[in-house]
Gaussian input, Z-matrix of N, CA and C with variables (Angstrom, degrees):
# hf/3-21g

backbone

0 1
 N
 C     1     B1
 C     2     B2     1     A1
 N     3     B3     2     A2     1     D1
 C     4     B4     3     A3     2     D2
 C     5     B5     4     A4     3     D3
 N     6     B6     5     A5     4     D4
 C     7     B7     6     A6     5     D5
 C     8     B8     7     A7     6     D6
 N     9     B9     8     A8     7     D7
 C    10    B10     9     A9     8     D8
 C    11    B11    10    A10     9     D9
 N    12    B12    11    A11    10    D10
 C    13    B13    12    A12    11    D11
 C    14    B14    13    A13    12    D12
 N    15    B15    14    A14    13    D13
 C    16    B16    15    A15    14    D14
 C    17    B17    16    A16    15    D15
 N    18    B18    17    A17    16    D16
 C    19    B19    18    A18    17    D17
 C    20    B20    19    A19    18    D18
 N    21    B21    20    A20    19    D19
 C    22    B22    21    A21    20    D20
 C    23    B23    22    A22    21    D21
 N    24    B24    23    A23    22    D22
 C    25    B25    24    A24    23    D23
 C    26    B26    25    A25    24    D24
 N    27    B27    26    A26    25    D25
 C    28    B28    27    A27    26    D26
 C    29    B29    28    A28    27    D27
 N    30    B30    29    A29    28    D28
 C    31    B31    30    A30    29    D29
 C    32    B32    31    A31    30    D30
 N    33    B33    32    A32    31    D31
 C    34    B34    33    A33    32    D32
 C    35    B35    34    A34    33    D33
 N    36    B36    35    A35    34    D34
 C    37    B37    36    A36    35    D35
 C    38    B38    37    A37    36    D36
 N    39    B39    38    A38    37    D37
 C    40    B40    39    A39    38    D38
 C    41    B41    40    A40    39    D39
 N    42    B42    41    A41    40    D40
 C    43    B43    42    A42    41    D41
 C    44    B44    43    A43    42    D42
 N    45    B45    44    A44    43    D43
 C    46    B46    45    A45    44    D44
 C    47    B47    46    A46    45    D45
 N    48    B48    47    A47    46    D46
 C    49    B49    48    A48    47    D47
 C    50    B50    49    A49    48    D48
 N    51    B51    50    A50    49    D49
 C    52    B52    51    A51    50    D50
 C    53    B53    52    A52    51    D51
 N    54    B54    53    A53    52    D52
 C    55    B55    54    A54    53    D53
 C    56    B56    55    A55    54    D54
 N    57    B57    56    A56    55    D55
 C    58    B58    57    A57    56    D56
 C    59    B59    58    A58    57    D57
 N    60    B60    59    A59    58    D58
 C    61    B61    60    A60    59    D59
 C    62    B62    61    A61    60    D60
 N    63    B63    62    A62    61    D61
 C    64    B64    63    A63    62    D62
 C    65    B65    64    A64    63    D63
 N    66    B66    65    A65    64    D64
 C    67    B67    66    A66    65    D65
 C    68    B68    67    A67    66    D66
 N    69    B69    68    A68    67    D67
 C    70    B70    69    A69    68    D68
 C    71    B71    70    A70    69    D69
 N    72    B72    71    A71    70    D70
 C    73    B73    72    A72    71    D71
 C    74    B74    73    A73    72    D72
 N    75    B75    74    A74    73    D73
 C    76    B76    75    A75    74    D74
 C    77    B77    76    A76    75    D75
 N    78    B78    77    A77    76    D76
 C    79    B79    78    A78    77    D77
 C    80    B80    79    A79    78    D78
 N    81    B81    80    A80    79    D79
 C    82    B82    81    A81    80    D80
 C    83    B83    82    A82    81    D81
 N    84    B84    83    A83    82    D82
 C    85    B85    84    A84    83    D83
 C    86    B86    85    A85    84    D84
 N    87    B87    86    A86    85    D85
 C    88    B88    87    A87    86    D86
 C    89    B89    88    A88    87    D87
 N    90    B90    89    A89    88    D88
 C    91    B91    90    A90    89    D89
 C    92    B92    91    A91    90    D90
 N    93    B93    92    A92    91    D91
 C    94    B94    93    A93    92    D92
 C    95    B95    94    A94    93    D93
 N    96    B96    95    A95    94    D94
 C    97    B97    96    A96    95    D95
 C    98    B98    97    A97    96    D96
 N    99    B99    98    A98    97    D97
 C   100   B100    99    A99    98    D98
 C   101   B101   100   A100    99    D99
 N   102   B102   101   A101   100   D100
 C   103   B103   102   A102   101   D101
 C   104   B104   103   A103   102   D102
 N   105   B105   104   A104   103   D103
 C   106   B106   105   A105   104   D104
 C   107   B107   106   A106   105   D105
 N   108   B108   107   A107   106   D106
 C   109   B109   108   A108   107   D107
 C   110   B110   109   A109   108   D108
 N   111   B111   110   A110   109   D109
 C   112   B112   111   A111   110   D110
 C   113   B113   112   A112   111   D111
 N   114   B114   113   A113   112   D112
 C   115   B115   114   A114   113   D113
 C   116   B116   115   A115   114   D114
 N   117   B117   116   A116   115   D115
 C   118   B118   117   A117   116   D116
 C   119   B119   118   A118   117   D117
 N   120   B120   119   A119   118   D118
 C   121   B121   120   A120   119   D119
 C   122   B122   121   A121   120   D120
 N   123   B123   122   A122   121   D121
 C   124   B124   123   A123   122   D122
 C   125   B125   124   A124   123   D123
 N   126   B126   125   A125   124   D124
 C   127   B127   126   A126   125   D125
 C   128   B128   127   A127   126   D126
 N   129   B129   128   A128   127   D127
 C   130   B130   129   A129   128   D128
 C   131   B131   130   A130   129   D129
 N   132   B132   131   A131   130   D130
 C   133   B133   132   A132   131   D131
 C   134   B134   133   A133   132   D132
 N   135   B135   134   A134   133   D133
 C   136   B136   135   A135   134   D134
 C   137   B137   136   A136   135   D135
 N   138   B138   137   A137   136   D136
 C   139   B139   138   A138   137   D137
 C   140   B140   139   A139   138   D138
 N   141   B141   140   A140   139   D139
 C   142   B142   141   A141   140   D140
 C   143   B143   142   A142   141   D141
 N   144   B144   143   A143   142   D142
 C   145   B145   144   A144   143   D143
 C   146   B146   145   A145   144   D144
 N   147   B147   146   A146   145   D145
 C   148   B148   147   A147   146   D146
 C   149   B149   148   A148   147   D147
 N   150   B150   149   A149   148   D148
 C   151   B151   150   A150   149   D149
 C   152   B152   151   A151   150   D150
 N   153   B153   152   A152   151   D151
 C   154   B154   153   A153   152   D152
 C   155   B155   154   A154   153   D153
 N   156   B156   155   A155   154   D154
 C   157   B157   156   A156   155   D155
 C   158   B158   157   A157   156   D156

   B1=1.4480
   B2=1.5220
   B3=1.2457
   B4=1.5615
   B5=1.5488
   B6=2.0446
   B7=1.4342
   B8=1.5447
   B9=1.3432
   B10=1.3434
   B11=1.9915
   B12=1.4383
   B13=1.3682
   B14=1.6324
   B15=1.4558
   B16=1.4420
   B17=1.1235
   B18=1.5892
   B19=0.9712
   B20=1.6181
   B21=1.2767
   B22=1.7390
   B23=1.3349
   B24=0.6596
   B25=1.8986
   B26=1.5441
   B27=1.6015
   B28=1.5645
   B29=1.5814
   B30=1.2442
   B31=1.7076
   B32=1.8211
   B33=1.1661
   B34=0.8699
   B35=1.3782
   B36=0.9621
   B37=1.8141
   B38=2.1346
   B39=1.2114
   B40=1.4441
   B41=1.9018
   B42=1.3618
   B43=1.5169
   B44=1.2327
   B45=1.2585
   B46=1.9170
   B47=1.5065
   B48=1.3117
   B49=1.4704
   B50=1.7614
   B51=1.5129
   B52=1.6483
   B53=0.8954
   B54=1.5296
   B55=1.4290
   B56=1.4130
   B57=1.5146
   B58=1.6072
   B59=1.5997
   B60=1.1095
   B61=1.2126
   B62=1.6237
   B63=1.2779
   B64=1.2456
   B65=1.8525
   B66=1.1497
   B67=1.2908
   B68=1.7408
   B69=1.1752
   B70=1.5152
   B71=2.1488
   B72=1.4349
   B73=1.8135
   B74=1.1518
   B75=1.8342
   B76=1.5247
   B77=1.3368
   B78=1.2203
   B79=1.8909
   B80=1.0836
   B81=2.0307
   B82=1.0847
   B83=1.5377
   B84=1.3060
   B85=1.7805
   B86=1.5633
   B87=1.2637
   B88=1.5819
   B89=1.2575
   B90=2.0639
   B91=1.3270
   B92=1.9571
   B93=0.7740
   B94=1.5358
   B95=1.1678
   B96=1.6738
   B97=1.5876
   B98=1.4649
   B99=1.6754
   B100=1.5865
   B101=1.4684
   B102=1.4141
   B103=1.5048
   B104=1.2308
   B105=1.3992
   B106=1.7319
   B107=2.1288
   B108=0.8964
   B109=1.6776
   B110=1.2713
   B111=1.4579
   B112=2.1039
   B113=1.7730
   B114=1.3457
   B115=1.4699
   B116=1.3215
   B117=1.3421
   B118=1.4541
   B119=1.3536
   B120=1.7484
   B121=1.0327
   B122=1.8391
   B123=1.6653
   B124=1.8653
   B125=1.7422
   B126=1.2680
   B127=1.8196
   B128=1.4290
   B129=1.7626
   B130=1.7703
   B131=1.1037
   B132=1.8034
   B133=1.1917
   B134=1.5241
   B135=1.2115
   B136=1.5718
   B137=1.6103
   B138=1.6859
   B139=1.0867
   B140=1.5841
   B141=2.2604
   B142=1.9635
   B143=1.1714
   B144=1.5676
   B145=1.4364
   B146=1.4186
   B147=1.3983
   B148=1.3595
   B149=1.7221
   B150=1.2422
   B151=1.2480
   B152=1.7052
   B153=1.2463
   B154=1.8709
   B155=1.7444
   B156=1.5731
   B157=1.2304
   B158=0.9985
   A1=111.46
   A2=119.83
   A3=126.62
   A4=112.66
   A5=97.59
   A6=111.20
   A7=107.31
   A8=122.12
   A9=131.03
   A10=116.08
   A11=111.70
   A12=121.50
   A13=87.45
   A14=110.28
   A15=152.93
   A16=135.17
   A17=119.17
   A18=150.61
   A19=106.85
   A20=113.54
   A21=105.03
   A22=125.30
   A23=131.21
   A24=133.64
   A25=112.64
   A26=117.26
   A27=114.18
   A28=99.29
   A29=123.07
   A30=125.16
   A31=85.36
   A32=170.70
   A33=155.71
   A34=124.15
   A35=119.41
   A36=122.16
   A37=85.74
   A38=133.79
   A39=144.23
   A40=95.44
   A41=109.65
   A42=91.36
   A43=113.31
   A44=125.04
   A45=127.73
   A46=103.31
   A47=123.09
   A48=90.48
   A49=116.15
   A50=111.48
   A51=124.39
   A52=125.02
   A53=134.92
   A54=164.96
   A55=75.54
   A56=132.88
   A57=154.12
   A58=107.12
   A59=97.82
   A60=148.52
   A61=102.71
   A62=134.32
   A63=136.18
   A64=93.03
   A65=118.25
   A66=124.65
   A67=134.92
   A68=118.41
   A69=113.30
   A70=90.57
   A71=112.81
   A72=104.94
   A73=131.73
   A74=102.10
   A75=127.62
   A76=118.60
   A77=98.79
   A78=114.78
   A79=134.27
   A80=101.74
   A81=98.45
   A82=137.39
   A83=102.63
   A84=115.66
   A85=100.92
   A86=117.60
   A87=100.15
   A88=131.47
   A89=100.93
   A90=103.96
   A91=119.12
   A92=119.09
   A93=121.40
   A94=128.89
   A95=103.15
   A96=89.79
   A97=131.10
   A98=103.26
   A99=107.11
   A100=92.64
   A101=136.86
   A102=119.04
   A103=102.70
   A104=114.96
   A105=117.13
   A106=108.45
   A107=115.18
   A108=99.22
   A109=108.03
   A110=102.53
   A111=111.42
   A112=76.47
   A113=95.09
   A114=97.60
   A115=131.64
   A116=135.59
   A117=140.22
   A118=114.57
   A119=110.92
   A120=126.00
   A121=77.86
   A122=115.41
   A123=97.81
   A124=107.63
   A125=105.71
   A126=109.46
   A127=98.83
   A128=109.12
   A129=86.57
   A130=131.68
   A131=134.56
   A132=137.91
   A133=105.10
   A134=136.04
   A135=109.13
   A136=93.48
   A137=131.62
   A138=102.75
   A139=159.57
   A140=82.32
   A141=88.98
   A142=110.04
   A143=128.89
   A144=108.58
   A145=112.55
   A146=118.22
   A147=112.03
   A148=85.95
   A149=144.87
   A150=142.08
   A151=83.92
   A152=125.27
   A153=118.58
   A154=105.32
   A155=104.68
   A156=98.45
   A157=127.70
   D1=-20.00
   D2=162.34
   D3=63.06
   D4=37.41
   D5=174.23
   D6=-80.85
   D7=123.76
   D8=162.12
   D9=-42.52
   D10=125.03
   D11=-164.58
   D12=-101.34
   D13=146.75
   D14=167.44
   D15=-149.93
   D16=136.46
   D17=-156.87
   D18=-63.28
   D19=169.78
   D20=142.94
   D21=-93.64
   D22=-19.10
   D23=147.22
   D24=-46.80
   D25=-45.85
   D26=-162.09
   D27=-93.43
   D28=-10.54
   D29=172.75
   D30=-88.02
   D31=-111.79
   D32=-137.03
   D33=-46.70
   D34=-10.06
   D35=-173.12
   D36=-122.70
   D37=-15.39
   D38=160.64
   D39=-70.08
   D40=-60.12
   D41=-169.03
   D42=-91.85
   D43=6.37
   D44=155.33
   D45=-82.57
   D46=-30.90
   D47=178.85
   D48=-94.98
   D49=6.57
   D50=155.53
   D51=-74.86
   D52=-22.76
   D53=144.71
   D54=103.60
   D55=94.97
   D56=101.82
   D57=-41.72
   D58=-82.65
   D59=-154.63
   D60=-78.30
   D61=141.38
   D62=-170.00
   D63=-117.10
   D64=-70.18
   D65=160.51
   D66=-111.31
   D67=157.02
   D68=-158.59
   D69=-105.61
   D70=-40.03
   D71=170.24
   D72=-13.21
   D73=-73.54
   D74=171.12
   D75=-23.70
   D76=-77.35
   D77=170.57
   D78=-30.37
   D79=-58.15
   D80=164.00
   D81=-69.14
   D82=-13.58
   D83=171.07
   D84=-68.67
   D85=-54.15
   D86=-176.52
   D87=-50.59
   D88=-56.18
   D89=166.75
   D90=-53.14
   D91=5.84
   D92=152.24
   D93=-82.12
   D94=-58.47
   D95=174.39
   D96=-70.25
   D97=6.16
   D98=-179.24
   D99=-105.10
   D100=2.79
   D101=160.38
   D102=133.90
   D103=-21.08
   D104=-169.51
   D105=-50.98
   D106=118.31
   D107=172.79
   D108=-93.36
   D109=153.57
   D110=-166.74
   D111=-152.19
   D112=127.34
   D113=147.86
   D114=-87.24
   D115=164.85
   D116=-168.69
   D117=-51.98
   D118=-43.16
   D119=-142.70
   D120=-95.10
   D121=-47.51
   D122=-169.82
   D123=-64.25
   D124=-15.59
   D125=-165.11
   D126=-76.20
   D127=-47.77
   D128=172.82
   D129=-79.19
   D130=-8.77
   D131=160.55
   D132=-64.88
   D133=-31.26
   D134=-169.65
   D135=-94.20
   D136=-42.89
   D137=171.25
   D138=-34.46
   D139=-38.74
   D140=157.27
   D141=-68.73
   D142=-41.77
   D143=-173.11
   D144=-34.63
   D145=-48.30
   D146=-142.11
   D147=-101.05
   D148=22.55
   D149=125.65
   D150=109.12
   D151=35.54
   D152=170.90
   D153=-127.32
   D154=37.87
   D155=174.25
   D156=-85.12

């Protein structure tokens, strides 16, 4: 079907720039405290993506 694959990081910084999403931070703080691991270094690359660097 030659559907383009994404992440859960790249659907959140995808639905902040659709305006879903008001901010992409939040999220990622939750998905932490529910277990998700992000390193420092991927949390501040997707945060600039999504323009809250």
């Amino acid at each position: 079907m030659e559907l383009p694959l994404k992440g859960t990081l790249g659907l959140l910084v995808e639905a902040k720039r659709v305006g879903l999403v008001p901010r992409v931070a939040p999220l990622i703080e939750q998905l932490h405290d529910l277990g998700f691991y992000l390193s420092d270094r991927t949390r501040d690359v997707v945060l600039r993506m999504a323009d809250e660097a």
